[in-house]
C-alpha positions in Angstrom: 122.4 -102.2 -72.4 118.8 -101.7 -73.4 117.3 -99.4 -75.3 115.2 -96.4 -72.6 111.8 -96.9 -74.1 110.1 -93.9 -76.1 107.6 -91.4 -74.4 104.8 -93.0 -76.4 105.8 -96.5 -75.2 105.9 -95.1 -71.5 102.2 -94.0 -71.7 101.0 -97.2 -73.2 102.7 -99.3 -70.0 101.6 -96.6 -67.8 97.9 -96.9 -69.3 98.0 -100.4 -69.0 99.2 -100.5 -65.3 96.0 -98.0 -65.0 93.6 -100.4 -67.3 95.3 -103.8 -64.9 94.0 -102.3 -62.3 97.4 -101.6 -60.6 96.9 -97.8 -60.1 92.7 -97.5 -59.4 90.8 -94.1 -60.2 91.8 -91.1 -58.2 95.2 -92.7 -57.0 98.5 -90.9 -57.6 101.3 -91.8 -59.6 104.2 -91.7 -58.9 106.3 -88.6 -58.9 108.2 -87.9 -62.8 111.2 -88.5 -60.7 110.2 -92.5 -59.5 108.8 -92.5 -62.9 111.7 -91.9 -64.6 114.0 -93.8 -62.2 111.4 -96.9 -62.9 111.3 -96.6 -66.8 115.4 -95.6 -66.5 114.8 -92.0 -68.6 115.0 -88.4 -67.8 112.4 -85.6 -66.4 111.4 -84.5 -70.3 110.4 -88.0 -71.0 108.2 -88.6 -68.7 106.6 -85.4 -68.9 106.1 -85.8 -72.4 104.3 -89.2 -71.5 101.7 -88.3 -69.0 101.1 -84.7 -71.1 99.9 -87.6 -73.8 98.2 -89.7 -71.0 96.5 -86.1 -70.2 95.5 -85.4 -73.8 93.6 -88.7 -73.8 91.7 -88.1 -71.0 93.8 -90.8 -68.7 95.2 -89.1 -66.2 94.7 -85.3 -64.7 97.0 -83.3 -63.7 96.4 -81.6 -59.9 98.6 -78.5 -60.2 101.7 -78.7 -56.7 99.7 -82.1 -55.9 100.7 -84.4 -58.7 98.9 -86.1 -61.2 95.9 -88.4 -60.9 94.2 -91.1 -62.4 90.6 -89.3 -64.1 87.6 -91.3 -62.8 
C-alpha cells in the first residue's frame, strides 16, 4: 500500500495542476472532501495544504463558497 503523500507534497501537485493549466484563474477546486478522496488523506491534510497554497498567494479562500485560484 502506498505511502498518503504529505501536506506539503499535496500543495506542490495542486500548484502544478494550477501552473499546467488544469485548474485556470478564478476556477474552484475541488471541495477538501474530493480533495482528500483524490490524494487518499483526511480533512486536516488537505486543509493544511491549501492554508500553505494560501500563504503563498496561490489560491484564496471565498469564505461558505470554497476556495479559488488568485488571478
Amino acid at each position: 500500500m502506498p505511502v498518503p503523500m504529505t501536506y506539503a507534497q499535496i500543495a506542490d501537485d495542486l500548484a502544478a495542476r494550477i501552473k499546467g493549466g488544469e485548474y485556470a484563474a478564478g476556477a474552484k477546486l475541488p471541495s477538501y472532501n474530493q480533495l482528500g478522496e483524490l490524494y487518499s488523506v483526511g480533512f486536516s491534510t488537505i486543509a493544511k495544504a491549501v492554508a500553505l497554497l494560501r500563504d503563498r498567494g496561490v489560491v484564496i479562500g471565498a469564505p461558505g463558497r470554497g476556495v479559488y485560484v488568485a488571478d
